[in-house]
C-alpha positions as CSV (number, residue, x, y, z in Angstrom):
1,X,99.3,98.5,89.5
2,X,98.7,99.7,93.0
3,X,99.7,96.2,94.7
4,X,102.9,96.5,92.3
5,X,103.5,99.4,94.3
6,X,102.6,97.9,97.7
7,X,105.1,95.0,96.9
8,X,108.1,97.6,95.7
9,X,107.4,99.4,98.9
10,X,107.7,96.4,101.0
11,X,110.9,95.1,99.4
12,X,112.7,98.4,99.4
13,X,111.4,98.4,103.3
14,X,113.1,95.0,104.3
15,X,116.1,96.0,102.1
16,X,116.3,99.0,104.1
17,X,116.0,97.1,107.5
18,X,118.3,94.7,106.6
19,X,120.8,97.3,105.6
20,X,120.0,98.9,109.4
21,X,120.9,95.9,110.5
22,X,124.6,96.2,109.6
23,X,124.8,99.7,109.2
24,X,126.0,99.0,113.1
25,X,124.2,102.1,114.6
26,X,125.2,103.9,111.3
27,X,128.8,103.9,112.3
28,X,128.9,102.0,108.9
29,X,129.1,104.2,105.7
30,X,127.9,102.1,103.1
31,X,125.0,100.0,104.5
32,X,123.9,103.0,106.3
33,X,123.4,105.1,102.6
34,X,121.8,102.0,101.6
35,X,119.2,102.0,104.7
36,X,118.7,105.6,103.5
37,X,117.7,104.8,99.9
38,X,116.1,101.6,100.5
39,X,113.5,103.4,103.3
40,X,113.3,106.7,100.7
41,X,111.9,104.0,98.0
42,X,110.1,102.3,100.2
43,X,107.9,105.8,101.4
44,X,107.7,106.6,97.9
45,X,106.5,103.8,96.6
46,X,104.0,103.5,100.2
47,X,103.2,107.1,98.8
48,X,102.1,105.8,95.6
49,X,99.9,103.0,97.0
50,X,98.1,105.2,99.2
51,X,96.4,107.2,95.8
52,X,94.1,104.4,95.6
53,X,94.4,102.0,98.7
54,X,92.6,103.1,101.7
55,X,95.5,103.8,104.6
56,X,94.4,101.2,107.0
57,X,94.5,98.2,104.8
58,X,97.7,99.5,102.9
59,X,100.0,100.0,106.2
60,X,98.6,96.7,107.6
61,X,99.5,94.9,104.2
62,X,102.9,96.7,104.2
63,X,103.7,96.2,107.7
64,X,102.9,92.8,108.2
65,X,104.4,91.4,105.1
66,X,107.7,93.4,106.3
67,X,107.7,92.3,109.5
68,X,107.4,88.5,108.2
69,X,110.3,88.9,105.3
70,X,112.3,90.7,107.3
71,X,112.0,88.0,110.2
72,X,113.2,85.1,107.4
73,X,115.7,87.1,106.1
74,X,116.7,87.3,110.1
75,X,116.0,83.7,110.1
76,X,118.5,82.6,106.9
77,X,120.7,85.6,106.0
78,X,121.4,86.6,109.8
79,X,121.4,83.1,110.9
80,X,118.6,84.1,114.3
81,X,116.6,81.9,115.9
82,X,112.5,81.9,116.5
83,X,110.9,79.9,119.4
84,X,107.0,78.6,119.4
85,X,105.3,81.8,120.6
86,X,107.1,84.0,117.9
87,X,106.2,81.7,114.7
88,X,102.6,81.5,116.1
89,X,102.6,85.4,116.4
90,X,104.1,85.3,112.6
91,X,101.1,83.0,111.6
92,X,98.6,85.1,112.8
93,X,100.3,88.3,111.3
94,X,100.2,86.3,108.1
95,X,96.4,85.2,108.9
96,X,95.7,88.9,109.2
97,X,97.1,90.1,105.8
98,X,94.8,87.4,104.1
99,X,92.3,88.0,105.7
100,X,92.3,91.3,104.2
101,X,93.4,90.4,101.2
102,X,90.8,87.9,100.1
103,X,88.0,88.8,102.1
104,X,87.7,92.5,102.9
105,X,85.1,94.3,100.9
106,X,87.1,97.4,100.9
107,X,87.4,99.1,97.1
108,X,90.6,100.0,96.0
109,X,90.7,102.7,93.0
């Protein structure tokens, strides 16, 4: 349950960044209420995670994954561009969080 958590926290994150995105420096209304919610669920759900995940592992899981969904949704939905050093830097963000994943002896509760 506690990686259901982890992955609800890092949707409601990108759907919150996203949202910042074109809330336009919140002089947008609606996506700015929705970067509110969307980064209220994501803390909560963070929140939950962290009963049983040590802090480390569960901020590096949740950041990294963010920071890699949020740069395709950048990529597709905001139609940005990446050059070589950025993907590399991406891949080794995504090496990290497996790293952890499937080799760190660290107990989750």
């Amino acid at each position: 349950m506690v990686y259901l958590y982890l992955v609800i926290a890092i949707v409601f994150e990108v759907i919150g960044t996203s949202a910042l995105k074109l809330s336009d420096g919140f002089t947008r209304p609606m996506p700015s209420v929705v970067t509110a919610v969307a980064y209220a669920g994501a803390f909560y759900f963070l929140a939950l995670t962290l009963r049983s995940m040590p802090v480390g592992v569960a901020y590096a899981i949740w950041s990294g994954l963010g920071v890699v969904l949020i740069t395709l949704v950048g990529l597709f939905w905001f139609r940005q561009s990446l050059d070589a050093p950025a993907l590399i830097g991406l891949g080794l963000i995504t090496a990290g969080v497996l790293v952890i994943n499937l080799f760190s002896k660290t107990v989750v509760h």
